[in-house]
PAKOL-546227 format. One record per atom (N, C-alpha, C, CB): atom name; x, y, z; residue in three letters; residue number from 0. Coordinates in nm, 4 decimals. Glycine has a CB too. Layout:
BEGIN
{r "CA",{X,Y,Z},"ALA",NUM}
...
//
This chain:
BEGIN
{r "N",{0.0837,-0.1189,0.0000},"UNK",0}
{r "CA",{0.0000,0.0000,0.0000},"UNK",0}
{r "C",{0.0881,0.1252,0.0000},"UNK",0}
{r "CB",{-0.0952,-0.0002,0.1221},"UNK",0}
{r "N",{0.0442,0.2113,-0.0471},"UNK",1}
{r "CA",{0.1185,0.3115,-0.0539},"UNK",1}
{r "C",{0.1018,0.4329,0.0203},"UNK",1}
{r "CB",{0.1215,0.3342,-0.1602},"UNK",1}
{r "N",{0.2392,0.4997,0.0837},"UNK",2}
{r "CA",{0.1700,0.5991,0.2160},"UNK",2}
{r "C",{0.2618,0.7052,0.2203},"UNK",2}
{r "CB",{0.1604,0.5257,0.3848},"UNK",2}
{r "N",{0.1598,0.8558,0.2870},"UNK",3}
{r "CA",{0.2049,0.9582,0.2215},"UNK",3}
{r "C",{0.2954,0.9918,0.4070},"UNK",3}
{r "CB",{0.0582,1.0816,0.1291},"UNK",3}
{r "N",{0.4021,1.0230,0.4077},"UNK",4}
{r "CA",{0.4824,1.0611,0.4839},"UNK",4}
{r "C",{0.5122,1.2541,0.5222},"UNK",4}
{r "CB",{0.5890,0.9830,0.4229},"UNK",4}
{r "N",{0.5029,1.2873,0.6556},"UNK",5}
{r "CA",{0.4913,1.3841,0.6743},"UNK",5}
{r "C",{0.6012,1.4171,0.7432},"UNK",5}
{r "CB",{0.3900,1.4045,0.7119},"UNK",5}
{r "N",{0.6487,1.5523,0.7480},"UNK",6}
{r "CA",{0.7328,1.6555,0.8706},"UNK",6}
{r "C",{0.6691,1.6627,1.0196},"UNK",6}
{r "CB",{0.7306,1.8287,0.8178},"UNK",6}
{r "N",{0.5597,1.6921,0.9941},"UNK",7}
{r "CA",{0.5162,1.7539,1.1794},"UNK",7}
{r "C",{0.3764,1.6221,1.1496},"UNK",7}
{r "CB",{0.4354,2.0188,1.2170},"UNK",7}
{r "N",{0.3340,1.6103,1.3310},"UNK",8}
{r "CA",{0.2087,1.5325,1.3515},"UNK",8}
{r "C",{0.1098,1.6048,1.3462},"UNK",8}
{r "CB",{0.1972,1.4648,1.4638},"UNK",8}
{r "N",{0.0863,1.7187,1.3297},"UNK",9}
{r "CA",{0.0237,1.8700,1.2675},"UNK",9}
{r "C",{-0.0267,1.7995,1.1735},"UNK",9}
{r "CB",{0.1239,2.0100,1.2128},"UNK",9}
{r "N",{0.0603,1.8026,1.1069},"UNK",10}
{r "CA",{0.0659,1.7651,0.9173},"UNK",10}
{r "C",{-0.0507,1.6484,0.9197},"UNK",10}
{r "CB",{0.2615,1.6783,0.8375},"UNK",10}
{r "N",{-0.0170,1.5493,0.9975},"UNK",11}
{r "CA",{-0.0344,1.4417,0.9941},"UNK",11}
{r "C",{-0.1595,1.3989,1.0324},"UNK",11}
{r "CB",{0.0483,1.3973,1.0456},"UNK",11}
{r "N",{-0.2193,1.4611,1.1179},"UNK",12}
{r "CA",{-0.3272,1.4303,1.1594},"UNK",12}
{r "C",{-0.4425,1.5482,1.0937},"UNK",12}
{r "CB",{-0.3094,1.4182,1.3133},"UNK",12}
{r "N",{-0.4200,1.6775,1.0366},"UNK",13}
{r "CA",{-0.5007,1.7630,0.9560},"UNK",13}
{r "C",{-0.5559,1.7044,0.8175},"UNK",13}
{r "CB",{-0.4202,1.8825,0.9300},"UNK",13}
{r "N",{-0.4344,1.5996,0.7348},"UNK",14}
{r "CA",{-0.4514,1.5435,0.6485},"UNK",14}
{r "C",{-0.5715,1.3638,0.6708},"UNK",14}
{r "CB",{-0.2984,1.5461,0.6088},"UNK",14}
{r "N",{-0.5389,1.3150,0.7546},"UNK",15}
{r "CA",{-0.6163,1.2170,0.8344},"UNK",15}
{r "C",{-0.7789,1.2754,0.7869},"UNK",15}
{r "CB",{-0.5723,1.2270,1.0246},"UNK",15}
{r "N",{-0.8004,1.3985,0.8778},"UNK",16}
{r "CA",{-0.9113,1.4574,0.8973},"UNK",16}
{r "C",{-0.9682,1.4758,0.7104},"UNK",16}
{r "CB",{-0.8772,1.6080,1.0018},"UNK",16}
{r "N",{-0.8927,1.5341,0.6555},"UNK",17}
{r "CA",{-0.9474,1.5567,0.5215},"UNK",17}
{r "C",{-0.9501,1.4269,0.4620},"UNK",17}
{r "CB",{-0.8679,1.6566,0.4358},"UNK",17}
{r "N",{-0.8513,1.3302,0.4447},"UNK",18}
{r "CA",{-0.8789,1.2147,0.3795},"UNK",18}
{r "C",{-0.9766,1.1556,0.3672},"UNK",18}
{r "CB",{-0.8277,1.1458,0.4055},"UNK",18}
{r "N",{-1.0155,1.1331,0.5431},"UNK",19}
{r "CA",{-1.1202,1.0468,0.5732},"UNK",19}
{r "C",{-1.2430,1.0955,0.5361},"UNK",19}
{r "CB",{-1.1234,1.0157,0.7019},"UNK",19}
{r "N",{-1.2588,1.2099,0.5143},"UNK",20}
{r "CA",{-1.3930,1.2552,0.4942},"UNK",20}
{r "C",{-1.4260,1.1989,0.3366},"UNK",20}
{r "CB",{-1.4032,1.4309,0.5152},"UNK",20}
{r "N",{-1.3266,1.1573,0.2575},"UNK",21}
{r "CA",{-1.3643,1.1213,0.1210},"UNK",21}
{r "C",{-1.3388,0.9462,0.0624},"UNK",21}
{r "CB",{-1.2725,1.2287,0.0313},"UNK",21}
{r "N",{-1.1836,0.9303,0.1635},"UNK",22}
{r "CA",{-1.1726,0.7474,0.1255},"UNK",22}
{r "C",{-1.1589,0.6946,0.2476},"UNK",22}
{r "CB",{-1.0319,0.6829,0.0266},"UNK",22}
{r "N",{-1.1303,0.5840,0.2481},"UNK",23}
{r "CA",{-1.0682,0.4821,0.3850},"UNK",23}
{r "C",{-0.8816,0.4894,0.3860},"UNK",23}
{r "CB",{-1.1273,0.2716,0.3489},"UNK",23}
{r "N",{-0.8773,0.5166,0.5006},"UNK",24}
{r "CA",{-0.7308,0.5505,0.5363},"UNK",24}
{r "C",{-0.6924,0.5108,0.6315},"UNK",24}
{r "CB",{-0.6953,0.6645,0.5466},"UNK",24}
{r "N",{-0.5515,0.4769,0.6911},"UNK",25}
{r "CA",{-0.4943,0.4187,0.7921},"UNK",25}
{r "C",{-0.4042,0.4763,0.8216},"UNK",25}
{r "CB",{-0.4666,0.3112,0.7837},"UNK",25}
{r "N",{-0.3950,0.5529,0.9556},"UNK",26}
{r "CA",{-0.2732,0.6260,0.9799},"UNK",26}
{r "C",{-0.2101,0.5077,1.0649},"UNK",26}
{r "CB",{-0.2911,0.7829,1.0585},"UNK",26}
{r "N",{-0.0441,0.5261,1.0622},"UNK",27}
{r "CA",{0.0375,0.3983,1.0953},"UNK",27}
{r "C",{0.1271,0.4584,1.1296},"UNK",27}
{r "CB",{0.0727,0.2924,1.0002},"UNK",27}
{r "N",{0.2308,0.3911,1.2110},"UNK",28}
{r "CA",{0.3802,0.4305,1.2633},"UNK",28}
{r "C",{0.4298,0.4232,1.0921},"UNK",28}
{r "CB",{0.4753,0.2926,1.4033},"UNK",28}
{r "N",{0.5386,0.5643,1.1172},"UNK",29}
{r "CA",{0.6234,0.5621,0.9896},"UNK",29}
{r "C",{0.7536,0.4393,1.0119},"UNK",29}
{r "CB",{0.6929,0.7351,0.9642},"UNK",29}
{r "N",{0.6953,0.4169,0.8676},"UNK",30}
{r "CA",{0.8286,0.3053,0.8706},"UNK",30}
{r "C",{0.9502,0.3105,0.9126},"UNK",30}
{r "CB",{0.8659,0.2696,0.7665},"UNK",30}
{r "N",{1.0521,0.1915,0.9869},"UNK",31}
{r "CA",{1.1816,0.2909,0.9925},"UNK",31}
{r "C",{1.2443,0.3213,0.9147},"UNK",31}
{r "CB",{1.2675,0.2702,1.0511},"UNK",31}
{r "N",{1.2142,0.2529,0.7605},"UNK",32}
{r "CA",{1.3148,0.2735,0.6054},"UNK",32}
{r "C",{1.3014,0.4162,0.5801},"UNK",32}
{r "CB",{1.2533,0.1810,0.4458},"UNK",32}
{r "N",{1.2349,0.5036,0.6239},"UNK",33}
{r "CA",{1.1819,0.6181,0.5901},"UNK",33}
{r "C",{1.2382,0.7264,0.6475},"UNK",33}
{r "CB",{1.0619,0.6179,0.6108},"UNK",33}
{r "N",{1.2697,0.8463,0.6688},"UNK",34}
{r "CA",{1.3668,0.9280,0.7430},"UNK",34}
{r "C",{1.2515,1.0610,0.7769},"UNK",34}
{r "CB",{1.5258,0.9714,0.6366},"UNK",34}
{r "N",{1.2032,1.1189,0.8674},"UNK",35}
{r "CA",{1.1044,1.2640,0.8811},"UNK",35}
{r "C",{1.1201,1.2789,1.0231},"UNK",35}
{r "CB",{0.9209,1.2553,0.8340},"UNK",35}
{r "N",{1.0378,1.3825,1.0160},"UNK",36}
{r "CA",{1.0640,1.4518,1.1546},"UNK",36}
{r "C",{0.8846,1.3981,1.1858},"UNK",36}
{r "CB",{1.1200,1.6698,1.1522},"UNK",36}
{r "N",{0.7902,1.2973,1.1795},"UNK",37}
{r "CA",{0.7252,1.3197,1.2250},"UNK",37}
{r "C",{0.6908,1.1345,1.1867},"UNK",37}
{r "CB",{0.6627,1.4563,1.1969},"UNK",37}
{r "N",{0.6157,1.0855,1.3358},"UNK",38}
{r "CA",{0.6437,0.9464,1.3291},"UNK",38}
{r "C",{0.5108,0.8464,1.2699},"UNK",38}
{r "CB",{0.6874,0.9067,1.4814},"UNK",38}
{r "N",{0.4242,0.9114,1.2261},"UNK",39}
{r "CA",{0.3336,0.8876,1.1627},"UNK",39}
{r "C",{0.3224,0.8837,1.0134},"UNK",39}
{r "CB",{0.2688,0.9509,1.2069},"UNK",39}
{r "N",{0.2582,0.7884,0.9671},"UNK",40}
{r "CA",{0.2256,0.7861,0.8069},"UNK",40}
{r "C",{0.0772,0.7479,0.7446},"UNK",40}
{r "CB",{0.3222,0.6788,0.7442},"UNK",40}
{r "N",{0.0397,0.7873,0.6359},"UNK",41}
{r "CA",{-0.0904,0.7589,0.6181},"UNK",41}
{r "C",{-0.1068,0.6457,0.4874},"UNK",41}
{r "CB",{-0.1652,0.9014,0.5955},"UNK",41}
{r "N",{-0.1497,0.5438,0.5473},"UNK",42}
{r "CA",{-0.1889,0.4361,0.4024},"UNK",42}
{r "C",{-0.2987,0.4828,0.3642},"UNK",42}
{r "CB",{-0.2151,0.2657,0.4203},"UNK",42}
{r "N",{-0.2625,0.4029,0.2109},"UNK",43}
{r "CA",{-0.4146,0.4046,0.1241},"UNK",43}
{r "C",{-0.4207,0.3183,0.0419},"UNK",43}
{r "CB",{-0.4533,0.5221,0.0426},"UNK",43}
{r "N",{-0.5246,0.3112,-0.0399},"UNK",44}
{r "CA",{-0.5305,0.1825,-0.1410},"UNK",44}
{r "C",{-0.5063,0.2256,-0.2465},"UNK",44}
{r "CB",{-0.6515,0.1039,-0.1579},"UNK",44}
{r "N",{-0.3693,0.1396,-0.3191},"UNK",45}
{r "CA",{-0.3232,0.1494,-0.4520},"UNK",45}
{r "C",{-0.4443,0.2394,-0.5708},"UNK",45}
{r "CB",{-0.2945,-0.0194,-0.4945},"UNK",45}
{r "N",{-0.3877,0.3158,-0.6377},"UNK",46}
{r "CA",{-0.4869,0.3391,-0.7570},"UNK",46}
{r "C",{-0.5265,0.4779,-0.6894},"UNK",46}
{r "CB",{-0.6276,0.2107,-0.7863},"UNK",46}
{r "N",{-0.5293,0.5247,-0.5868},"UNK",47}
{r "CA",{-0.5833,0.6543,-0.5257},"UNK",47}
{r "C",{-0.5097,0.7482,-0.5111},"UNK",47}
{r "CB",{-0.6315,0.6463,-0.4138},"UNK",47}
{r "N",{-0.3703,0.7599,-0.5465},"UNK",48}
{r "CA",{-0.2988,0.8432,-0.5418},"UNK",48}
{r "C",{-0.3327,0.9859,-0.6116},"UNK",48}
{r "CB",{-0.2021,0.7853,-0.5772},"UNK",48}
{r "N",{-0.3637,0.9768,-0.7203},"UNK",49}
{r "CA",{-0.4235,1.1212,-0.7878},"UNK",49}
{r "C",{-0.5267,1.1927,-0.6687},"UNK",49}
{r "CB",{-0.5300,1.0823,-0.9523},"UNK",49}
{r "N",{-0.5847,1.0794,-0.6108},"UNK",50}
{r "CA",{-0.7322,1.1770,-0.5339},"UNK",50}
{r "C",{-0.6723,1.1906,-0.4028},"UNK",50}
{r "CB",{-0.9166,1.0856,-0.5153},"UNK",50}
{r "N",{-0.5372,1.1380,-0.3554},"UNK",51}
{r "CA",{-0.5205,1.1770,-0.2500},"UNK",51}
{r "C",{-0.4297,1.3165,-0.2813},"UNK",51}
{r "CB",{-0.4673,1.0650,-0.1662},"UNK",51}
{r "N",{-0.3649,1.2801,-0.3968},"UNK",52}
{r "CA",{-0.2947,1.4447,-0.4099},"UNK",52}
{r "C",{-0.4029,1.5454,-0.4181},"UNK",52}
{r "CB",{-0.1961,1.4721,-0.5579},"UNK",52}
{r "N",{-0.5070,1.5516,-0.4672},"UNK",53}
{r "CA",{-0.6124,1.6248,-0.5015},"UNK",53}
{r "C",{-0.6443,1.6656,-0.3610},"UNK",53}
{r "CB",{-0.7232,1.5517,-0.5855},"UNK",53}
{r "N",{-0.6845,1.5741,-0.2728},"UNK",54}
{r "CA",{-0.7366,1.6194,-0.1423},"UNK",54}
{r "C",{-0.6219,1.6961,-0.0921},"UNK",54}
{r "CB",{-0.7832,1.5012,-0.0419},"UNK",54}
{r "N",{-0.4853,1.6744,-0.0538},"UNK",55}
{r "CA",{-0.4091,1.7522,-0.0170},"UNK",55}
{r "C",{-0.3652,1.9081,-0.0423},"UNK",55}
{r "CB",{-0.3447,1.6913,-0.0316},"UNK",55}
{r "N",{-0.3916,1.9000,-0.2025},"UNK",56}
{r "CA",{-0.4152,1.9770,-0.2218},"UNK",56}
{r "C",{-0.4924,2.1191,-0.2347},"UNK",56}
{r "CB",{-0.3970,1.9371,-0.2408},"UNK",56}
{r "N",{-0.5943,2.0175,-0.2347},"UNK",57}
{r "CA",{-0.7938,2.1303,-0.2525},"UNK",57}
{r "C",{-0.7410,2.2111,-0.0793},"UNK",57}
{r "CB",{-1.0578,1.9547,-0.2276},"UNK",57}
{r "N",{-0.6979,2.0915,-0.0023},"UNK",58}
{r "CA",{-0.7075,2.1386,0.1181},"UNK",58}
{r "C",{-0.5275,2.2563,0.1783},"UNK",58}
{r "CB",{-0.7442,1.9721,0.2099},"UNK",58}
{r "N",{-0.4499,2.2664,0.0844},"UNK",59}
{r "CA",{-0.3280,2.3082,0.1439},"UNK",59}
{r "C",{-0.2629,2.2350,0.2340},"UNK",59}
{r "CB",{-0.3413,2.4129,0.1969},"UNK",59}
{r "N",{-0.2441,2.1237,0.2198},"UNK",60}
{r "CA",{-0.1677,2.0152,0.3333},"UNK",60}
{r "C",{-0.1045,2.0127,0.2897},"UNK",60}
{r "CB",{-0.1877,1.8938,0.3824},"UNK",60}
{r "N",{0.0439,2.0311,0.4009},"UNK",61}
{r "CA",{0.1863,1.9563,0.3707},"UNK",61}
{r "C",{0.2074,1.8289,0.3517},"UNK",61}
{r "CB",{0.2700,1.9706,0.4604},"UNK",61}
{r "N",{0.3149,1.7586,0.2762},"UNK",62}
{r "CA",{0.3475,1.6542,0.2719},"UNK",62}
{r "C",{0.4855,1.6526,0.2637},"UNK",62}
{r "CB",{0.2865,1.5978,0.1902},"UNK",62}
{r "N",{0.5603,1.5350,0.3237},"UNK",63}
{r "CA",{0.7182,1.5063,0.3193},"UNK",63}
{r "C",{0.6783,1.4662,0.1292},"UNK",63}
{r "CB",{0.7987,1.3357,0.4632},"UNK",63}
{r "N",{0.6382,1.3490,0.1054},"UNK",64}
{r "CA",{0.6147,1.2595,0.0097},"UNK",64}
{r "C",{0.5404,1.1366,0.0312},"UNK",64}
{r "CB",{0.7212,1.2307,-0.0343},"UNK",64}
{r "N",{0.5010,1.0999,-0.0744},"UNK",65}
{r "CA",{0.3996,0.9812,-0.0831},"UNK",65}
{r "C",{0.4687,0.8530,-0.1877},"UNK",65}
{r "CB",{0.2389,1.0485,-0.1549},"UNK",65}
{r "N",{0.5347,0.7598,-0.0937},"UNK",66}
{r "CA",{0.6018,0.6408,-0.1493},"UNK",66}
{r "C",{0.4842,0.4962,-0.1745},"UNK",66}
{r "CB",{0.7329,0.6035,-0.0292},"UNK",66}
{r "N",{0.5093,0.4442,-0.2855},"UNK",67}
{r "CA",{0.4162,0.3809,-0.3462},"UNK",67}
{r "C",{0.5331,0.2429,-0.3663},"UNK",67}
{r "CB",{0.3415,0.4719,-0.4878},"UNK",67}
{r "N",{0.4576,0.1073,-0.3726},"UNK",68}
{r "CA",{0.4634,-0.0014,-0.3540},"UNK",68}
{r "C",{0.6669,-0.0277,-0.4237},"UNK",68}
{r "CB",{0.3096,-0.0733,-0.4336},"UNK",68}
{r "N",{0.6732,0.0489,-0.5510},"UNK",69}
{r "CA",{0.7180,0.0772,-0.6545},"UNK",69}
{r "C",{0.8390,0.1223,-0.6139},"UNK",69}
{r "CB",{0.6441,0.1524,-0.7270},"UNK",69}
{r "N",{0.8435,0.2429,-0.4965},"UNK",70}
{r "CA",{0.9637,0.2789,-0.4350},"UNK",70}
{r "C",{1.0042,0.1927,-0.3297},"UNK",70}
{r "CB",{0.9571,0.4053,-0.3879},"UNK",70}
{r "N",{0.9814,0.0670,-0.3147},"UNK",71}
{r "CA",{1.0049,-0.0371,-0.1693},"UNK",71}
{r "C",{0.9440,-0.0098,-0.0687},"UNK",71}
{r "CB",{1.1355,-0.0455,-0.1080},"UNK",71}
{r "N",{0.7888,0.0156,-0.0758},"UNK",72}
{r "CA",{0.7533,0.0282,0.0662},"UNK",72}
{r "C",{0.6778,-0.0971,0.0595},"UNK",72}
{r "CB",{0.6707,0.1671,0.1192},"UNK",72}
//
């Protein structure tokens, strides 16, 4: 699954809030392969990536990046 990685738990939990209002999401401990200042990450289901950038966007949310199956997660 692929999951979008943040800087602050700010970040992290504002984006939660918007996600959920539109798909099913799983916020999770950030992996340790992963390097941020903030220890949380958000899964989602393959294929949703456009609508999760969209939501992040519509809404002004930060993101570190969003690593997909493809980059070894």
């Amino acid at each position: 699954m692929p999951i979008i990685v943040f800087n602050s738990t700010h970040h992290a939990l504002a984006a939660e809030k918007a996600l959920e209002e539109e798909m099913e999401i799983d916020i999770v401990p950030l992996p340790a392969k992963y390097q941020a200042d903030c220890g949380l990450a958000i899964e989602f289901d393959s294929g949703e990536t456009d609508l999760v950038r969209k939501i992040l966007s519509r809404n002004t949310l930060e993101y570190k990046d969003i690593y997909t199956p493809d980059d070894g997660c």
